[in-house]
C-alpha positions as CSV (number, residue, x, y, z in Angstrom):
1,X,6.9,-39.2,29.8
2,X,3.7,-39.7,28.4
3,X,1.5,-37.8,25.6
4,X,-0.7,-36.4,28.2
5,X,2.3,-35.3,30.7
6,X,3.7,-33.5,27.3
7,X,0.8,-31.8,27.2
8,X,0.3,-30.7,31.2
9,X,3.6,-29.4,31.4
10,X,4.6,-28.3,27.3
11,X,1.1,-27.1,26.4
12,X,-2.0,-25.7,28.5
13,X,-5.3,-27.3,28.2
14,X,-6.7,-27.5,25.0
15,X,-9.8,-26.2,26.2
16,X,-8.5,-22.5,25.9
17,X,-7.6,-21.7,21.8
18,X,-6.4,-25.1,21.0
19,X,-2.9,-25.5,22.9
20,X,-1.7,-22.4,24.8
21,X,1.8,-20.9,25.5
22,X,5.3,-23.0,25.7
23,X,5.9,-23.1,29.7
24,X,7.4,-26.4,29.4
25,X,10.3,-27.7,32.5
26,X,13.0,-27.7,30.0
27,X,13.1,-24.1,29.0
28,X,12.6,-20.8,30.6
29,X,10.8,-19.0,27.6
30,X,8.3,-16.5,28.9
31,X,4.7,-17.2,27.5
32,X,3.7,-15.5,24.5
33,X,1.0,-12.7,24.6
34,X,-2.7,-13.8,24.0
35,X,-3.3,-13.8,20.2
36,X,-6.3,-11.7,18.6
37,X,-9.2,-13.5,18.3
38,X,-10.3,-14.4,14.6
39,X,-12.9,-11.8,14.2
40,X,-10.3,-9.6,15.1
41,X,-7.5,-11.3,12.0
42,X,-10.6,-11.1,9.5
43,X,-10.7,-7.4,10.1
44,X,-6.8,-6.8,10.0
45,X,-6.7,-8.8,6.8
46,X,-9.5,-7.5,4.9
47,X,-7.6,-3.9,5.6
48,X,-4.5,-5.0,4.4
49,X,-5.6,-6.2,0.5
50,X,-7.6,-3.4,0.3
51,X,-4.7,-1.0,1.3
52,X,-2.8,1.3,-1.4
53,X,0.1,0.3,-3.3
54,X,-0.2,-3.6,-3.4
55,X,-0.6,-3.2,-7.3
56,X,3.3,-4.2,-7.4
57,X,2.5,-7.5,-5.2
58,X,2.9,-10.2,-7.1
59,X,-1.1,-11.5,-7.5
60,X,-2.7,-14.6,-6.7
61,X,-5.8,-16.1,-9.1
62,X,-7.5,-19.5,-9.4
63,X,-8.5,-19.0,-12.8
64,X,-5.3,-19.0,-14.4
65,X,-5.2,-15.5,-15.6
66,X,-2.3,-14.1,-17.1
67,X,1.0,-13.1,-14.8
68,X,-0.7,-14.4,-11.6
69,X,0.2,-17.4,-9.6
70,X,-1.4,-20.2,-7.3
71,X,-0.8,-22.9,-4.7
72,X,0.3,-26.3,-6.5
73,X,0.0,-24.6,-10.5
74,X,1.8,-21.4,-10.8
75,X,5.1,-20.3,-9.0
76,X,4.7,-22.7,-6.5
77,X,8.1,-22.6,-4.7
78,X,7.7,-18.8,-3.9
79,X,4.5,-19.8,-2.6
80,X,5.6,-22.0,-0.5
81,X,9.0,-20.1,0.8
82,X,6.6,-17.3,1.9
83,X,4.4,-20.0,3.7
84,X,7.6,-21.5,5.5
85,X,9.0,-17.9,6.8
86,X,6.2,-18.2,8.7
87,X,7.3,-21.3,10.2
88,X,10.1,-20.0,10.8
89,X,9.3,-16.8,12.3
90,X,5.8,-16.6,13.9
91,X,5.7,-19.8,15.2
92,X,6.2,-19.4,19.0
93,X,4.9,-22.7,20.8
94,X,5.8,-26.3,19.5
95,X,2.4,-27.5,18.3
96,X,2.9,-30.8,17.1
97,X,0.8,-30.9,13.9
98,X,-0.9,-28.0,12.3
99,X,-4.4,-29.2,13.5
100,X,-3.2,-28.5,16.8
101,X,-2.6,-24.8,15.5
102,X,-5.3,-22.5,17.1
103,X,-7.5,-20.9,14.2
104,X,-6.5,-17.1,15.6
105,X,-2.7,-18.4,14.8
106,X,-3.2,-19.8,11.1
107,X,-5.2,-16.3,10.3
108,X,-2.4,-14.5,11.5
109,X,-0.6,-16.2,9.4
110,X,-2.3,-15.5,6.4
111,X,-2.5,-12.4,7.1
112,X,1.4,-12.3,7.1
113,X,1.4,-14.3,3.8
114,X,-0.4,-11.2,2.2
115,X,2.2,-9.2,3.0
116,X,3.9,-10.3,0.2
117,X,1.0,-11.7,-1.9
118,X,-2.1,-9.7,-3.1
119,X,-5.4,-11.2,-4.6
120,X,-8.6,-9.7,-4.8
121,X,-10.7,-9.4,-1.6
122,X,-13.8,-11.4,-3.6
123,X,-11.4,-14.5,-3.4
124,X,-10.1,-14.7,-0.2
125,X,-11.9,-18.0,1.2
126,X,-10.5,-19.6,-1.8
127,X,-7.2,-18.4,-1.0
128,X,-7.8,-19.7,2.7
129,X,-8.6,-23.0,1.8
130,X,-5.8,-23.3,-0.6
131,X,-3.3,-21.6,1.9
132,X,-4.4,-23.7,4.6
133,X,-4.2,-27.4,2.6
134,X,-0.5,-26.3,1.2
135,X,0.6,-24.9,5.1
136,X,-1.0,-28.2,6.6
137,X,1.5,-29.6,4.4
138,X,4.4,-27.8,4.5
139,X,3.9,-27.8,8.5
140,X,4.3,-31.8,8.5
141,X,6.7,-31.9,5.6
142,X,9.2,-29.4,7.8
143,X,8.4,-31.5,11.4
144,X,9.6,-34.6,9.6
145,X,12.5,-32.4,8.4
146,X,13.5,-30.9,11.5
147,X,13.4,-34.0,13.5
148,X,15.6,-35.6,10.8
149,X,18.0,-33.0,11.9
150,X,17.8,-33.3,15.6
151,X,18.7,-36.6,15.3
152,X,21.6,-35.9,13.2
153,X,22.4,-33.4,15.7
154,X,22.3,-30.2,13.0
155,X,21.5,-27.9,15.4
156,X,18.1,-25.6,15.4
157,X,16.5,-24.8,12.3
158,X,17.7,-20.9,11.3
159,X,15.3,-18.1,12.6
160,X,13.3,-21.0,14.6
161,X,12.3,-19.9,18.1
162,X,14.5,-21.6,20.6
163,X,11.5,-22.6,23.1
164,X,9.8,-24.4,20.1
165,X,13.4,-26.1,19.3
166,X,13.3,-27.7,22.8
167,X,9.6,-28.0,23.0
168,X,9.5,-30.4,20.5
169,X,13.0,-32.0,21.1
170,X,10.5,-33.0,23.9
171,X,7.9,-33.9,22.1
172,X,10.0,-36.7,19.9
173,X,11.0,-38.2,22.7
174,X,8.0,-39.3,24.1
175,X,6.9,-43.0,23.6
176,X,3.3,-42.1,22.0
177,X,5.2,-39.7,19.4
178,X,7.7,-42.8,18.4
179,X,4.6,-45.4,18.5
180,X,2.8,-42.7,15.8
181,X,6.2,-42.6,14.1
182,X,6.2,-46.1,13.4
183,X,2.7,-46.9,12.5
184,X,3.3,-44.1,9.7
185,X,6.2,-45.7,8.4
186,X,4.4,-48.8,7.9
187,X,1.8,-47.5,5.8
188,X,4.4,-45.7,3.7
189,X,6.2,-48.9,2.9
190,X,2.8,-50.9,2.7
191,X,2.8,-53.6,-0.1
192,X,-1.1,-53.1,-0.5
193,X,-1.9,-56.2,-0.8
194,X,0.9,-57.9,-2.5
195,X,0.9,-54.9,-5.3
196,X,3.8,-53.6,-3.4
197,X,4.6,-50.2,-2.5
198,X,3.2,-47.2,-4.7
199,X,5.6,-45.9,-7.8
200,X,5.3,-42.5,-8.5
201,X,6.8,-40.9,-11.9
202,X,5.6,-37.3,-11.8
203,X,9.1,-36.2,-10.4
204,X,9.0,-32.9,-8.3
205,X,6.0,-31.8,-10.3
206,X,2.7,-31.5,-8.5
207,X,0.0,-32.5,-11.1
208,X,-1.7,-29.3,-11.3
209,X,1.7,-28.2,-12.9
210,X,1.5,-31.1,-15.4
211,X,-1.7,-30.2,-16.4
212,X,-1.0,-26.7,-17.2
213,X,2.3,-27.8,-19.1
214,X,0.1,-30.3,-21.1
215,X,-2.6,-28.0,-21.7
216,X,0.3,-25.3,-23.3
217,X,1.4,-28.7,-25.4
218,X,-1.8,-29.1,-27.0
219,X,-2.4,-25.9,-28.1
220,X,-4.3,-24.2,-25.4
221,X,-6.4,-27.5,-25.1
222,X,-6.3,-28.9,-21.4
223,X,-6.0,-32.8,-21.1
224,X,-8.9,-34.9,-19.3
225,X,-8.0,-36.6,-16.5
226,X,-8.0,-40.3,-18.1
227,X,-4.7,-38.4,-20.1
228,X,-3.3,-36.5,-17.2
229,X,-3.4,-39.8,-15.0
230,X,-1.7,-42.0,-18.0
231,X,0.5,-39.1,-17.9
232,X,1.9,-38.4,-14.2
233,X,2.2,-42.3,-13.8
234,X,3.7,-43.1,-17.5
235,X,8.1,-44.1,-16.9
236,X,9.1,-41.8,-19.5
237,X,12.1,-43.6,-20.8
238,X,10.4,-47.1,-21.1
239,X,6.5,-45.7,-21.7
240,X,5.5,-47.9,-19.4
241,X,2.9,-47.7,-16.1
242,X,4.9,-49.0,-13.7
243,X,2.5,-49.1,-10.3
244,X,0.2,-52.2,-10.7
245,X,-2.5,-49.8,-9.0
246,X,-2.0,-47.2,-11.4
247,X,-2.3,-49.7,-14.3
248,X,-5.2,-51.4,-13.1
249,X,-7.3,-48.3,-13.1
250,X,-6.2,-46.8,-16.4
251,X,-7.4,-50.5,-17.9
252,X,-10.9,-50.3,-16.4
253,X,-11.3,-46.4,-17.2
254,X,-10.0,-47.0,-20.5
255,X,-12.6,-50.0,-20.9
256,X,-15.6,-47.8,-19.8
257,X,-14.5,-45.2,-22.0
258,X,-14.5,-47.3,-25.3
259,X,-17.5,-49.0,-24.2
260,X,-19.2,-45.7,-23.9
261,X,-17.9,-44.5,-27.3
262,X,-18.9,-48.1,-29.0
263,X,-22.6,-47.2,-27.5
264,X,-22.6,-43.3,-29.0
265,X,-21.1,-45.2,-32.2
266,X,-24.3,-48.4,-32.3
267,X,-26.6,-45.5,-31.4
268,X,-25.8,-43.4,-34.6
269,X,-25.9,-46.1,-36.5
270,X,-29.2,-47.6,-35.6
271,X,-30.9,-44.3,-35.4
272,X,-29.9,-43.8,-39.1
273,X,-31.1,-40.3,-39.3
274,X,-28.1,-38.2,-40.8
275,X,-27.1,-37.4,-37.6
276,X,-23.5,-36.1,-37.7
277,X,-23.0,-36.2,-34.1
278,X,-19.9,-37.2,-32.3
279,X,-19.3,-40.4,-31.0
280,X,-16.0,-39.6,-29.3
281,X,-17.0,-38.6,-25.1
282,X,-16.1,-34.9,-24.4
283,X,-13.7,-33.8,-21.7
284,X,-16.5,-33.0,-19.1
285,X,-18.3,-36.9,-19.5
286,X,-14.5,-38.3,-19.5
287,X,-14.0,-36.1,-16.2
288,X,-17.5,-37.7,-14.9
289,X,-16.6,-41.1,-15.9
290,X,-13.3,-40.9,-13.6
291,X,-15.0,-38.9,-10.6
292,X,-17.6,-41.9,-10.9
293,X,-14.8,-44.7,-10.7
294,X,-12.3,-43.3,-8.8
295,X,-12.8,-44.0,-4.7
296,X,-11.7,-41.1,-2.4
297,X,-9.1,-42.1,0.1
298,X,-8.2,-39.4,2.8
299,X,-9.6,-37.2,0.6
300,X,-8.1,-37.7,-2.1
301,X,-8.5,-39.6,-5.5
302,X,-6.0,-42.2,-6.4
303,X,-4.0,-40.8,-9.3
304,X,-5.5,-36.9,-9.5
305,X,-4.7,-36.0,-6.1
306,X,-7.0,-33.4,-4.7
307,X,-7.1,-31.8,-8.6
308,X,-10.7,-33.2,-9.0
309,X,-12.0,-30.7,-5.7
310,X,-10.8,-27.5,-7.6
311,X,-13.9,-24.7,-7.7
312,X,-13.8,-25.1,-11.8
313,X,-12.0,-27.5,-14.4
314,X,-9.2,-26.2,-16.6
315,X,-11.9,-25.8,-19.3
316,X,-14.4,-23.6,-17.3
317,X,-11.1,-21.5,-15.7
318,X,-9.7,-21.0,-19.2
319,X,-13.4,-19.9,-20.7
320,X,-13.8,-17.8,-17.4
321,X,-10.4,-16.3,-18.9
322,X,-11.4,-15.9,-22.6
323,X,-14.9,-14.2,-21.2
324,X,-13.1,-11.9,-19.1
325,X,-10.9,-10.5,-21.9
326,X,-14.0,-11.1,-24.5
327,X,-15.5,-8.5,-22.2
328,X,-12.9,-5.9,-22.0
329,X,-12.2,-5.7,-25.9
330,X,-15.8,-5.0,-26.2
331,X,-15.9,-2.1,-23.2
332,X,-12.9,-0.6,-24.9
333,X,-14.4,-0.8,-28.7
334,X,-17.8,0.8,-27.3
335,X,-15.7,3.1,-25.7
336,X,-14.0,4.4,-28.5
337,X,-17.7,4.2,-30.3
338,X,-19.1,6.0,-27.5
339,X,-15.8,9.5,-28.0
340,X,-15.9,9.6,-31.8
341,X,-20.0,10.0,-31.5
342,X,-19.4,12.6,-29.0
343,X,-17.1,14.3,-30.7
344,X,-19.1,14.2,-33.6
345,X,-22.1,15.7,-31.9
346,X,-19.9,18.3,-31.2
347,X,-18.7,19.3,-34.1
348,X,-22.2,19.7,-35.8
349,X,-22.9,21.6,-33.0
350,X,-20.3,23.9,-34.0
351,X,-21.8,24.2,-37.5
352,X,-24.9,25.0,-36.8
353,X,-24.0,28.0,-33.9
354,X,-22.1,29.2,-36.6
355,X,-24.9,29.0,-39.3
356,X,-27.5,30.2,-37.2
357,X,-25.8,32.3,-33.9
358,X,-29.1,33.9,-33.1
359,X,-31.5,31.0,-33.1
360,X,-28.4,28.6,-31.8
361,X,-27.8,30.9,-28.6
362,X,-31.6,30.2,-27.0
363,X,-31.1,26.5,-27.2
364,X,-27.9,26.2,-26.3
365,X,-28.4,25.4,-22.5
366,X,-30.8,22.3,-24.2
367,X,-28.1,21.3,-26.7
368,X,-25.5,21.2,-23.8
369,X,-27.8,19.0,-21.9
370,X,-28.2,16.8,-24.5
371,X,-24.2,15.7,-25.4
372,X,-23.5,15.9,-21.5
373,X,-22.8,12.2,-21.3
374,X,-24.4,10.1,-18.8
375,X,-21.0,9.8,-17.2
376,X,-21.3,13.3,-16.0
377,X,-24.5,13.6,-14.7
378,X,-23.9,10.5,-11.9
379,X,-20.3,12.7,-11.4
380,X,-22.6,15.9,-10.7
């Protein structure tokens, strides 16, 4: 059986939403109902996060902000167990890859993924985005996985729809899926160009997580990227760059880096006008320096990953942070400014009626107009 047959007799045209329902000749699974359009998800989600009680949610925040969580940074494996429930429970026809996915389908999906996450309605497209790169993922990480098992003959995945089981049980046996199969095994065990195949010393950690734990390390101070790439490709028993790649870069970014700092230092020195100026490159121009030198490949860049797309650097998220909490302590002290004048208003108010009753009592309707705070009038 061919691709195309697979898809004439496992999946309708793609012309309607992508792939359709699961009628496929091995299985007798009735087709599933049409799924709301995504005008129709956007609606149903943007109700849900704005519905009561989802304080106790566990909350999701790009900026790092105290007791929240993210995709690749903070609390990742829950993140990613909620993202694989769906998998395992709304997934009702046996789309190959997530691109083939209709969009309706991911939304629902997110939608289901707030159930048990909350974030603020102002960030949801980040959240899409984010939700969408780790799903696309996860979705190929679990195919590999579960045809892993068929092969071993383990049996269908737990909670996995039985039509989708045998959909793709079909779908792996067709020549075009084994041809694909075996031209991505070839680029995984690629010697790129004699270099041989890539080393990788991060362990389980993705290297937003190294970041954050090396940013805690140095006080609050988040590495540059020069640092975090040394870092997540440094053997940490021998100290040692092991990938030739890996250690060719670091050489040539560490090279422009001291040649940029031997031009600040020439430049002091030849200007010779007391200038006290620092001839050590900041964390932004060393960021700059790498975005400039590192080439994008499937897009990503060697050695950071996707870390360099991210909406803000660790430096802007953390000031974003410190503003945010600047901000509060100073609503809170004006606050407590704004009761004890009040209050102090009030009691020379007090006085005086009690000085002068007569005079007080014709300008007391003014006086109460006055103190009324501005608070009250917008309530009235």
């Amino acid at each position: 059986m061919s691709y195309a047959d697979f898809r004439a007799s496992s999946l309708p045209s793609s012309s309607s939403h992508g792939f359709g329902s699961p009628v496929t000749q091995r299985t007798s699974v009735p087709p599933p109902q049409p799924a709301p359009t995504s005008n129709i998800e956007d609606r149903l989600l943007n109700e849900l996060l704005v519905a009561p009680g989802r304080e106790c949610l566990p909350k999701l925040s790009p900026y790092r902000e105290p007791d929240t969580s993210w995709f690749r940074e903070r609390n990742r494996n829950l993140i990613c167990k909620s993202i694989l429930k769906c998998f395992h429970t709304l997934l009702e026809v046996p789309y190959p890859t997530y691109a083939h996915v209709p969009l309706e389908i991911q939304k629902m999906w997110l939608r289901s993924f707030a159930q048990e996450w909350n974030w603020d309605p102002a960030i949801t497209s980040q959240v899409r985005s984010a939700f969408d790169l780790q799903a696309r993922k996860q979705y190929k990480s679990h195919m590999t996985e579960w045809k892993k098992n068929w092969r071993l003959k383990k049996g269908k995945p737990l909670g996995l729809n039985l039509g989708v089981w045998e959909g793709l049980q079909v779908y792996w046996q067709l020549d075009a899926t084994a041809s694909i199969a075996a031209t991505n095994s070839s680029n995984r065990r690629s010697q790129r160009g004699g270099k041989g195949q890539a080393i990788h010393n991060g362990g389980a950690k993705t290297i937003e997580e190294r970041e954050i734990e090396m940013t805690a390390e140095r006080g609050g101070v988040p590495p540059d990227w020069l640092e975090l790439m040394r870092d997540m490709h440094t053997n940490k028993q021998t100290g040692e760059v092991q990938d030739p790649v890996a250690r060719e870069m670091l050489a040539t970014l560490t090279r422009l880096k001291e040649g940029k700092e031997a031009q600040l230092q020439q430049s002091q020195l030849g200007g010779n006008d007391g200038s006290t100026a620092s001839n050590v490159l900041s964390r932004e121009e060393i960021n700059q320096m790498v975005l400039e030198h590192v080439p994008v490949k499937k897009g990503r860049r060697y050695g950071l990953g996707r870390i360099s797309e991210g909406i803000s650097t660790s430096s802007s998220q953390s000031s974003f942070v410190q503003d945010m909490e600047r901000m509060k302590a100073e609503l809170v002290k004006e606050q407590a400014f704004r009761k004890a004048l009040e209050e102090q208003l009030r009691n020379v108010t007090n006085f005086i009626s009690n000085l002068y009753p007569s005079q007080f009592s014709a300008t007391q309707s003014q006086t109460d107009s006055v103190t009324q705070s501005p608070d009250d009038h917008v309530s009235q």
